[in-house]
KOLBA-366135 format. One record per residue (C-alpha): residue in one letter; x, y, z. Coordinates in steps of 0.1 Angstrom, whole numbers, padded with zeros to 4 digits, always signed. Example, Ala and Ser with C-alpha at 12.3 -4.5 7.8 and 13.67 -1.06 7.14 Angstrom:
A+0123-0045+0078
S+0137-0011+0071
This chain:
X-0028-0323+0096
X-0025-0330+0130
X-0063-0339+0140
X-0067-0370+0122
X-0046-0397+0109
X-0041-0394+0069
X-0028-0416+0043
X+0003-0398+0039
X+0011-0395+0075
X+0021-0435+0073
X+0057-0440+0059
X+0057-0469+0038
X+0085-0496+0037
X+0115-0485+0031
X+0106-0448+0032
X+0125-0427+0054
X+0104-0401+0073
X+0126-0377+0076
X+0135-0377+0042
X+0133-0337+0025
X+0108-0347-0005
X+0083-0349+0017
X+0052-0372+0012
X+0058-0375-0024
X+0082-0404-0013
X+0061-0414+0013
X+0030-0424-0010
X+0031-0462-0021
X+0048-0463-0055
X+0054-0494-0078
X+0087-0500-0089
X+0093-0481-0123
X+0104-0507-0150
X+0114-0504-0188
X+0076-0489-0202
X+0063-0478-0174
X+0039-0457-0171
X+0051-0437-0136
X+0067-0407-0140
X+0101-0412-0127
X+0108-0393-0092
X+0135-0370-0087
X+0165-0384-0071
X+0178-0378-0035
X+0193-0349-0040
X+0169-0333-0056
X+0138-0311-0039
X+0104-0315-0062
X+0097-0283-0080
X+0071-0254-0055
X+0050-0222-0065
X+0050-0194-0047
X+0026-0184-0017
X+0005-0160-0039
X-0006-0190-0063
X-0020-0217-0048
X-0031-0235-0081
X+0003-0231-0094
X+0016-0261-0073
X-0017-0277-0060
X-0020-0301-0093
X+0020-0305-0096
X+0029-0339-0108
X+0071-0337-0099
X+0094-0353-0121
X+0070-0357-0151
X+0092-0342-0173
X+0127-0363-0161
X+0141-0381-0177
X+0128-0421-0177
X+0155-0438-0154
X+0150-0460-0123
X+0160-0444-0091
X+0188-0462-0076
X+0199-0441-0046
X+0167-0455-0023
X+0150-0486-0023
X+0111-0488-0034
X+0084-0513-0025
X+0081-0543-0042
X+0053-0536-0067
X+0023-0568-0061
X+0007-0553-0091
X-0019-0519-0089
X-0057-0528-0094
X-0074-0515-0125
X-0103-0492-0120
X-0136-0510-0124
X-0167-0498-0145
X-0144-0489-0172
X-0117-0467-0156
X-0143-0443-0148
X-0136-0411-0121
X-0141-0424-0089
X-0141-0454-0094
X-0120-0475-0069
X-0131-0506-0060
X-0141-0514-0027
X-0117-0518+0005
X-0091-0499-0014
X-0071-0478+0004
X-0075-0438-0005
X-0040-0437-0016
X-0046-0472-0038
X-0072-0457-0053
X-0053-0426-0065
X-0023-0448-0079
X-0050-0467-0095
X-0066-0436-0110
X-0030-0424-0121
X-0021-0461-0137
X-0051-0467-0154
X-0070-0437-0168
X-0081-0439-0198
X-0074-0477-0194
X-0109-0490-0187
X-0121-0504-0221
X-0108-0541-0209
X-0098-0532-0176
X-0063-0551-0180
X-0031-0542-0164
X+0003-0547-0181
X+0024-0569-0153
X+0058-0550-0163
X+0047-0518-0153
X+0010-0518-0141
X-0004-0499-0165
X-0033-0507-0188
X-0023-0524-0218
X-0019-0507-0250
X-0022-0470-0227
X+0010-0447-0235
X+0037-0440-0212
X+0036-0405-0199
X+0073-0409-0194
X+0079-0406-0225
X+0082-0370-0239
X+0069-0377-0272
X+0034-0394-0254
X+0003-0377-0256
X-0012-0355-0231
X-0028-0371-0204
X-0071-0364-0199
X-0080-0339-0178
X-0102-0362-0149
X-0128-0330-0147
X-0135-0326-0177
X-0122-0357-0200
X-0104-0337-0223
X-0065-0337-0236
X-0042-0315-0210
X-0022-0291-0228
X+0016-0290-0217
X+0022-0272-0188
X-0014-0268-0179
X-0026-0280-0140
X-0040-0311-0137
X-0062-0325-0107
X-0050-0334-0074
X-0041-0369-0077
X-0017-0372-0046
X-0016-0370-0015
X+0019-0348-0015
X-0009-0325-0040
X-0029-0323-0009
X-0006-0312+0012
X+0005-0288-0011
X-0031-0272-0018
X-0038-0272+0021
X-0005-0254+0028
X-0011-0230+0000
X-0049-0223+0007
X-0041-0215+0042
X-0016-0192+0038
X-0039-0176+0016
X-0072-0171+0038
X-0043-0165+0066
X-0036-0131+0047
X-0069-0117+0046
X-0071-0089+0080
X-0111-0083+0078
X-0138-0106+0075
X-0144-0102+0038
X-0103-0112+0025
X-0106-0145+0045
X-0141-0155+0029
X-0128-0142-0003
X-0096-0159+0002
X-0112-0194+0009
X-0132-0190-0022
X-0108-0183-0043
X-0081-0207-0032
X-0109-0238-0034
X-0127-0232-0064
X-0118-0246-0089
X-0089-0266-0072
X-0105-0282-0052
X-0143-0278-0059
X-0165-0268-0085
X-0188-0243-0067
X-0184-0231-0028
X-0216-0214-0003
X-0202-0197+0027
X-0230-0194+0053
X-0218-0172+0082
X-0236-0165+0118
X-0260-0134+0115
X-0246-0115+0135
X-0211-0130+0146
X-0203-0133+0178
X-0173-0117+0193
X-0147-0131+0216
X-0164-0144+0244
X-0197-0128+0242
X-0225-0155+0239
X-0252-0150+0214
X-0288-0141+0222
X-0312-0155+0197
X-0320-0182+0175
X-0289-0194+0150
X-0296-0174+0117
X-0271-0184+0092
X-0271-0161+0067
X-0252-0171+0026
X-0224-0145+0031
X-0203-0156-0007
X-0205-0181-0031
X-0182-0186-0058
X-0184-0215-0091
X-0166-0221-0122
X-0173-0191-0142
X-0193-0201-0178
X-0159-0189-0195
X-0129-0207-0188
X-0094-0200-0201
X-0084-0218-0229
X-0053-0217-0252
X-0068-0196-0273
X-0080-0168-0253
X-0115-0176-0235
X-0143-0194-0248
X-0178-0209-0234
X-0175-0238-0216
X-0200-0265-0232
X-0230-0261-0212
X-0258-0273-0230
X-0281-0260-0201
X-0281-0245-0170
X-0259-0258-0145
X-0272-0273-0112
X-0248-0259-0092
X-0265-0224-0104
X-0294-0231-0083
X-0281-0239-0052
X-0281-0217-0021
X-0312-0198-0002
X-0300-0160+0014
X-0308-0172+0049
X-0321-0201+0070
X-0328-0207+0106
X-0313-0239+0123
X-0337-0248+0146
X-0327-0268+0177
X-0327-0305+0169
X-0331-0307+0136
X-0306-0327+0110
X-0289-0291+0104
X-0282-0289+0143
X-0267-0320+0150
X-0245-0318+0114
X-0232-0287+0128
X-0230-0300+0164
X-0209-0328+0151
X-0183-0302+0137
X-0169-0328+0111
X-0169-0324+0077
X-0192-0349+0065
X-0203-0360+0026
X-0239-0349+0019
X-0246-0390+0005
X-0251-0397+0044
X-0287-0398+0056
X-0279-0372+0082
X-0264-0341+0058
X-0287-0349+0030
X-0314-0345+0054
X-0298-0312+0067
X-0290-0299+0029
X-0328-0288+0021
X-0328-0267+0055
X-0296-0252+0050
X-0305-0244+0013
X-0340-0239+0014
X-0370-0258+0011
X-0388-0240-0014
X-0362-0240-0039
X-0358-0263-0065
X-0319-0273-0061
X-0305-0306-0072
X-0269-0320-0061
X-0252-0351-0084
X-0255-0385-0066
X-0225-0392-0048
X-0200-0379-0029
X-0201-0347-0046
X-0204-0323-0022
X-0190-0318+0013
X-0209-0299+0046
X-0182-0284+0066
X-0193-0266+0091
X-0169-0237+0105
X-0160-0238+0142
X-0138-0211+0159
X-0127-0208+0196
X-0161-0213+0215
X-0189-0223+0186
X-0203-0228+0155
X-0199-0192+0138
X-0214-0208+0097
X-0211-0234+0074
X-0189-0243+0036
X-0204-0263+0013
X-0180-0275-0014
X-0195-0289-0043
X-0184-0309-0073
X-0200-0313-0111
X-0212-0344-0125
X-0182-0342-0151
X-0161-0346-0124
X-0143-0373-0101
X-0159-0376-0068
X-0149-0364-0041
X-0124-0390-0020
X-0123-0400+0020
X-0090-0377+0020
X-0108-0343+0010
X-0127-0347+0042
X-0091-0341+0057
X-0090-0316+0033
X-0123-0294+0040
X-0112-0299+0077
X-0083-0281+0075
X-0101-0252+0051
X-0131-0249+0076
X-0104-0247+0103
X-0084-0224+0094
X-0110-0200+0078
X-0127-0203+0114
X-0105-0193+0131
X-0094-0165+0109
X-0131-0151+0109
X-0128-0153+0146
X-0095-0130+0144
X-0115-0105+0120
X-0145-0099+0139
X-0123-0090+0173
X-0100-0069+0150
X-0130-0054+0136
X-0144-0047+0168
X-0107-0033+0183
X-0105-0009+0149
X-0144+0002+0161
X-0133+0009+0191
X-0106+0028+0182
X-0125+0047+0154
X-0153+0059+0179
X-0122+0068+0206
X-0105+0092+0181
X-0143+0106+0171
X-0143+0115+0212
X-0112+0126+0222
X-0105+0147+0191
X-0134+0177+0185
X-0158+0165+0153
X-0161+0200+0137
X-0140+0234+0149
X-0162+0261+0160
X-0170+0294+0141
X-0154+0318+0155
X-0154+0351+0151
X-0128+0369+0130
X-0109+0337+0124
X-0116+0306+0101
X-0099+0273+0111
X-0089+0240+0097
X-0072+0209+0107
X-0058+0174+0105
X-0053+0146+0118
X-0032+0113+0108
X-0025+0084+0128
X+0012+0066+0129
X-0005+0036+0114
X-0034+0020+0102
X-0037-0006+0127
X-0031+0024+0153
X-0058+0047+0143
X-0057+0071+0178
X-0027+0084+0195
X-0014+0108+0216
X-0014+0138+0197
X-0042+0164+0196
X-0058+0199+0188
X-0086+0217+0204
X-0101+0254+0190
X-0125+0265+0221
X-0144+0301+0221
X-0135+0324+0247
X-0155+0360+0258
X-0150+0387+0241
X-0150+0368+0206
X-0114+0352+0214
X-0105+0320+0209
X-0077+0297+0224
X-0059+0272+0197
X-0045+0245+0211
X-0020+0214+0199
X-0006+0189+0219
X+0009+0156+0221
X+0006+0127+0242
X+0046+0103+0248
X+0036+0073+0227
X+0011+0066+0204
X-0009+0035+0223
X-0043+0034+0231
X-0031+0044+0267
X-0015+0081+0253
X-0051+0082+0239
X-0070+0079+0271
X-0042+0103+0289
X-0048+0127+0259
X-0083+0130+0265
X-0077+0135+0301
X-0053+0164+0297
X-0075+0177+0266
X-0105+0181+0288
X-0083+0199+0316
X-0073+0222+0289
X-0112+0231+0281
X-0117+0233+0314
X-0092+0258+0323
X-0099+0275+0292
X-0135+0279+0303
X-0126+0300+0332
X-0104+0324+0311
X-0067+0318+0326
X-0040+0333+0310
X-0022+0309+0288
X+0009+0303+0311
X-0015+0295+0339
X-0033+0268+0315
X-0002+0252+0310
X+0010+0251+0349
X-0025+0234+0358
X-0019+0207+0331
X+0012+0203+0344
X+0002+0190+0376
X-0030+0175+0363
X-0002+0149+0345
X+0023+0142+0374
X-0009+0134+0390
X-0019+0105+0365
X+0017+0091+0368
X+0054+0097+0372
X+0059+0089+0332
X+0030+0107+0320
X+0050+0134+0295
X+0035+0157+0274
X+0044+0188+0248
X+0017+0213+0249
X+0017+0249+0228
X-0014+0269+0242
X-0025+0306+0222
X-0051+0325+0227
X-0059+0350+0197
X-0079+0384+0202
X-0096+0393+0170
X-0101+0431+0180
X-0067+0437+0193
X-0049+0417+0165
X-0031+0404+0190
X-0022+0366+0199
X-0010+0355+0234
X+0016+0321+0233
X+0028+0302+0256
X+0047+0269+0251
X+0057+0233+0270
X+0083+0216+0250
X+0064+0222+0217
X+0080+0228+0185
X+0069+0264+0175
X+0041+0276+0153
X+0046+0292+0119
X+0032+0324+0110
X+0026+0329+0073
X+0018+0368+0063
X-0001+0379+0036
X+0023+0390+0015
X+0039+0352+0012
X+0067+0353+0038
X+0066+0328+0065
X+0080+0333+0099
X+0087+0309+0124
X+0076+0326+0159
X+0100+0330+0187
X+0086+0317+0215
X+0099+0303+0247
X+0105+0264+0243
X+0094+0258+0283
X+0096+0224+0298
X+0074+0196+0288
X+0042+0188+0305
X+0046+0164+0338
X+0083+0176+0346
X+0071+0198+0377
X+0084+0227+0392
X+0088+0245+0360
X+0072+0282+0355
X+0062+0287+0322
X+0065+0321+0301
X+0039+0338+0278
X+0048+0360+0249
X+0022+0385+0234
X+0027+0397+0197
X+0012+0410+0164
X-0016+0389+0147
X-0023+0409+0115
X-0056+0404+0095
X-0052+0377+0068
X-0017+0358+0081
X-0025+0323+0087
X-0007+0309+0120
X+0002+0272+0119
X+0005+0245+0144
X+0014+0211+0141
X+0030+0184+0165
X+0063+0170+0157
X+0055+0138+0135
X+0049+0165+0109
X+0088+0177+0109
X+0106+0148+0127
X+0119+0111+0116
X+0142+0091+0111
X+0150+0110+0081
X+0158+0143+0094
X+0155+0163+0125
X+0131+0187+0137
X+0150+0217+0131
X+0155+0206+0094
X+0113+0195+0097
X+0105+0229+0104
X+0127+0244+0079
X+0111+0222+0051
X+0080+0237+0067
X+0087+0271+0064
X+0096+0270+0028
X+0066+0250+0018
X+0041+0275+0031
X+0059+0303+0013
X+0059+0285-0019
X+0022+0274-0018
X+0017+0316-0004
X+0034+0324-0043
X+0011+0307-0060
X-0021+0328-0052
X-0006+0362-0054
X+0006+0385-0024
X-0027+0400-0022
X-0047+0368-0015
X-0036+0338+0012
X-0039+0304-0004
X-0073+0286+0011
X-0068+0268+0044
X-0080+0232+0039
X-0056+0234+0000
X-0031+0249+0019
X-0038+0220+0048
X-0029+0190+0019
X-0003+0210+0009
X+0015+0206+0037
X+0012+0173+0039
X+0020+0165+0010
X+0060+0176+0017
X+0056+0141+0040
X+0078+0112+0024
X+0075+0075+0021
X+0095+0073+0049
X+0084+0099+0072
X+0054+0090+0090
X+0073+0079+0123
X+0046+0088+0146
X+0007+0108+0149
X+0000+0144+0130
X-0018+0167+0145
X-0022+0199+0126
X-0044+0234+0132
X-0043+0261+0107
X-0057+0296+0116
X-0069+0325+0093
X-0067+0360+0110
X-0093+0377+0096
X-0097+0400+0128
X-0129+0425+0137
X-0120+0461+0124
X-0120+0492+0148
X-0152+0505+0131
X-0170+0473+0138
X-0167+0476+0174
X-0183+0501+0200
X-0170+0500+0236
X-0181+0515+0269
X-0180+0521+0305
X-0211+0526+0326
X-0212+0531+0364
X-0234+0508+0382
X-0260+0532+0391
X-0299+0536+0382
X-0291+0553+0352
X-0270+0530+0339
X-0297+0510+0318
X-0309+0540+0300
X-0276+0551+0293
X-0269+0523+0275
X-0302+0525+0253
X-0288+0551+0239
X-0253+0542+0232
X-0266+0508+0214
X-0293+0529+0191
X-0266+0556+0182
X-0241+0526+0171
X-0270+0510+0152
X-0277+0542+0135
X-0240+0545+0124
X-0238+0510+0113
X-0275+0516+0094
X-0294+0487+0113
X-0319+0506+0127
X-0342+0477+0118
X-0328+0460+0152
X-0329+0488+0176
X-0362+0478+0195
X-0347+0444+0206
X-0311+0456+0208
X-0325+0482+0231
X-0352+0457+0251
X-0322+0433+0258
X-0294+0455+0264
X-0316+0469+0289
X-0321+0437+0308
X-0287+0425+0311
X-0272+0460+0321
X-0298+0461+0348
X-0293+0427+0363
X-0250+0434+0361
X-0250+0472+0376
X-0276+0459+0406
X-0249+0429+0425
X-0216+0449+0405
X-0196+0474+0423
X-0169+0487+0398
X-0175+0497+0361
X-0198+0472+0340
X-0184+0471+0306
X-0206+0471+0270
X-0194+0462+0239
X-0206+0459+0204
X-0194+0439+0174
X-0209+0439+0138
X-0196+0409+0116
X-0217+0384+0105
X-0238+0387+0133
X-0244+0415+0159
X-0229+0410+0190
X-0235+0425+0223
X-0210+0417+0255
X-0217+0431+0293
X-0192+0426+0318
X-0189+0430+0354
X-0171+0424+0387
X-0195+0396+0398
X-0185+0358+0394
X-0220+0343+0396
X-0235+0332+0364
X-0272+0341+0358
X-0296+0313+0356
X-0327+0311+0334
X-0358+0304+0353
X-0395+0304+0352
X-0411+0332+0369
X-0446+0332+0389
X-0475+0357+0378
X-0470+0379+0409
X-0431+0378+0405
X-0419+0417+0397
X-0390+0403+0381
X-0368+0376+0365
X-0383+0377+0338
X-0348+0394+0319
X-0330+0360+0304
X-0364+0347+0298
X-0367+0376+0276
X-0330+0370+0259
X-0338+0336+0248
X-0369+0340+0231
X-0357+0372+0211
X-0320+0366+0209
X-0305+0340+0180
X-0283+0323+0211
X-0267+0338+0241
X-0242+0327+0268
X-0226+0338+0301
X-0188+0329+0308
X-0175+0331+0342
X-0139+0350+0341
X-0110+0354+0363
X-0124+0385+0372
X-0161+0383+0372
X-0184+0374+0339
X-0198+0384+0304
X-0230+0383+0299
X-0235+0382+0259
X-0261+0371+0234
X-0259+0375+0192
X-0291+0388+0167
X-0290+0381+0132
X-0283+0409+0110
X-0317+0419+0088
């Protein structure tokens, strides 16, 4: 409460600031006498009783020392008591005479309700004559203020000082302050004011927010973003019952979806004002009909029952709180202004927090979705899954990352890396290495040669810039798989029948070291073993090692293999969970990146291969190949455009190549025909004229084929294009 000067910010005499109870001793007290009917305070030594954080109604309506014992405190001196006023109109709620100090006006309300049929005040003790002492155990119940009926023991009671005040406020705070997103701080102020400190709340919001700095375009649209009341049942001793509502509340009909604050209007300059202001003032009761709507029929009690606060952060207005109180209950006093100040404050400034968090976690969601791929490619002879999990939460993007990218001749290169650090930095150098990778993948270099150019593609983003990298390449005809490693913890090769094998590969030196040569290792991918690879979050913390990681690895994958049988391999994305299920509580240290791949492979009689010279005769030549290897495979129902196309591409290779040009056919899915030659430069689809004699080839291969491609290699190009199977 640092904005404005408050009641309980001014010691009274003889009250000692500094004193650990707070502003319960520094609220004006009469001295307790014999009968009184002041609870007694505690005594020096003692610290008033507190809730926990969690419950901010469990200590908002405390009343300390109520249950003491009734004895004067003689360890600090009080001010001399020059008797309390009673409340006029009959010790009614809210009903504090005139030039009464807020605080008065509470002690009054404590000393004399219920009082009000004579309005007279005993002169030992201040209280009403003939009222009971609360001090005494066996009194009654005091009257709830809201509602006018008996407290039950132990049940909250209003606010009635200004140490309750600070209490509520320090509570409420902390409670919006917990809420990360914009829709646990809204909830959070809701919940903490109604029914504490108000009957009903409307939280208008900016449509849309602003964020940070940027400065909105537009007229101001607030749009009713929650409201919260009393609910019709309340909570009784009994178990819950209706509330007595003879008819519809007026609260119920308060609150229009959206309104437009146009520029000088009452609504404009309320909310330029910033203040929290009570709607009896000519200015908010003016604003109230545009804020709520004009059209509908809304009522608010007379008085100072509701308060417009409207909700700065850093730079502006960003919406508006309305609190609102009931009829049956005491107005609201000059203090809660202090009060709503604080709530719209801190609420503020906490939806100010949300939106930029909001916007940081976008950003970080739409950074993953680009630097990691969206869906793996189908590729042929192998099936593919993956994962990925970030360290944290609040860290959705690392370092770490996987890549699956189609290479000629139906092979594909699987790659799994991982960035030093998990920061949105070891994201951005991630992407930059993981698009080198497709790069040099594109132009078909052997896997050690991949990882030597990503080695100097990081010393030259930075001296620090480190990097693991495991880079294979899998060839579904050969059933063979080509590995080379940087650093990388090694893959896990799970066979068919259930064992699991973890591969012996060269651990090389991580990425950005320099000067290292890396090594490549070639061996047996057979049809229906799964290979697995995974970064080292997966099998390293604090826990345990790597080595004991991978070990734990191993042993999963060849329990989940039992499971389905030594004839059939468990299904990817199951076996996928499974695997990380064996993390603990404990265990996530850092980013998990993890690729599995299913070797399905291309059989021997699926495949037709070839030579052909580059002469003339080469394109009929290979007419004939392609209709006999239709003919085996009985697809004679695609021999006219197998023939037409094969015909084109061979003639455009054998006319620029000089050594053998290569044919190949695959039958999977698809059908897929491959020509290769010595020639580097990629063929380019274009538009012939009328009196052109040729280029009319690729035209040709678009229109008939389902899609086609050409790949430049390291030692010429493939030329292929896929038809679907009839």
């Amino acid at each position: 409460m640092t904005e404005h000067p408050t009641s309980f910010d001014r010691p009274s005499t003889g009250a000692d600031p500094t004193d650990p109870r707070g502003a319960l001793l520094r609220t004006p007290v009469p001295p307790r006498a014999s009968g009184s009917a002041l609870p007694a305070q505690g005594s020096a030594g003692q610290t008033p009783p507190a809730a926990g954080e969690d419950s901010p109604g469990a200590f908002e309506h405390s009343q300390p020392g109520a249950e003491q014992a009734a004895e004067p405190d003689t360890h600090r001196p009080r001010p001399t008591s020059e008797g309390v006023p009673a409340q006029p109109d009959g010790g009614q709620p809210g009903g504090a005479p005139p030039g009464d100090t807020p605080s008065a006006g509470l002690i009054a309300g404590e000393v004399s309700a219920g009082a009000g049929q004579a309005g007279l005040v005993r002169p030992d003790s201040g209280a009403p004559a003939g009222a009971p002492d609360p001090g005494r155990r066996d009194a009654p119940p005091e009257p709830d203020r809201r509602t006018g009926q008996p407290t039950a023991p132990g049940r909250p009671t209003p606010m009635r000082r200004d140490g309750d005040r600070l209490r509520f406020v320090g509570a409420a705070t902390r409670r919006i302050a917990r809420g990360m997103d914009l829709d646990e701080i809204v909830m959070g102020l809701c919940r903490a004011t109604v029914p504490t400190f108000a009957d009903a709340i409307l939280v208008y919001l900016r449509e849309p927010l602003p964020v940070g700095d940027e400065r909105p375009t537009g007229p101001l649209v607030l749009r009713l973003r929650r409201t919260d009341r009393i609910p019709a049942e309340r909570d009784t001793e009994g178990g819950f019952t209706p509330a007595p509502q003879p008819e519809p509340s007026e609260l119920e009909t308060v609150g229009a979806e959206l309104c437009e604050v146009r520029p000088g209007s009452a609504l404009a300059e309320v909310l330029r004002g910033v203040r929290p202001v009570f709607t009896d003032t000519p200015a908010a009761r003016a604003a109230l009909p545009e804020l709520l709507g004009e059209e509908r029929d809304f009522a608010l009690p007379d008085g100072r029952r509701a308060i417009l606060a409207p909700l700065r952060g850093r730079r502006r207005v960003i919406g508006a709180a309305l609190f609102l109180r009931g009829p049956e209950r005491i107005a609201f006093e000059a203090d809660d202004l202090l009060v709503a100040a604080q709530l719209a404050t801190h609420s503020a400034l906490g939806i100010d927090k949300a939106v930029l968090y909001g916007r940081e976690a976008y950003i970080a969601d739409e950074l993953q979705r680009t630097m990691l791929p969206e869906n793996l490619p189908r590729c042929t002879g192998v099936r593919l899954a993956s994962r990925y999990l970030p360290a944290a939460e609040t860290a959705r993007v690392g370092g770490d990352w996987y890549d699956a990218i189609p290479l000629p001749g139906s092979r594909v290169a699987l790659v799994v890396g991982d960035v030093m650090g998990h920061s949105m930095t070891s994201a951005a150098i991630m992407g930059q290495l993981r698009t080198t990778a497709q790069t040099l993948a594109g132009l078909d270099l052997p896997p050690q040669e991949v990882l030597h150019h990503l080695d100097e593609q990081a010393q030259r983003l930075g001296t620090d810039r480190m990097a693991t990298c495991l880079y294979a390449v899998y060839d579904p005809v050969a059933h063979r798989i080509t590995v080379a490693n940087a650093g990388h913890p090694p893959p896990v090769l799970l066979h068919l029948g259930g064992h699991a094998e973890v591969l012996r590969v060269p651990a090389g030196a991580p990425i950005g070291v320099g000067g290292v040569d890396f090594e490549a290792v070639e061996l047996d991918a057979p049809a229906g073993a799964t290979l697995l690879l995974y970064t080292d979050g997966l099998v390293e913390s604090r826990l345990r090692d790597v080595w004991t990681g991978i070990e734990q690895l191993r042993e999963r994958l060849a329990a989940t293999a039992q499971l389905t049988g030594p004839d059939h391999p468990p299904p990817l994305e199951a076996l996928c969970d499974e695997v990380l299920d064996m993390l603990g509580p404990g265990d996530r240290d850092d980013d998990i990146a993890l690729l599995a791949a299913r070797f399905d492979g291309i059989a021997p009689s699926d495949v037709s291969y070839w030579f052909l010279d580059p002469e003339d005769a080469a394109p009929g030549k290979a007419r004939r190949l392609a209709r006999r290897a239709l003919a085996r495979w009985g697809m004679e129902d695609l021999t006219d455009a197998v023939e037409l196309l094969v015909s084109e591409v061979v003639t455009n290779a054998v006319r620029y190549a000089s050594k053998p040009v290569t044919l190949r056919l695959l039958r999977t899915d698809v059908l897929r025909c491959e020509v290769g030659d010595d020639v580097p430069q990629l063929p380019r689809l274009r538009q012939a004229r009328a009196t052109d004699e040729g280029g009319r080839g690729l035209y040709l291969v678009n229109r008939l084929a389902r899609r086609w491609g050409a790949t430049r290699l390291s030692t010429g190009k493939v030329v292929w294009f896929e038809l679907n199977r009839g």
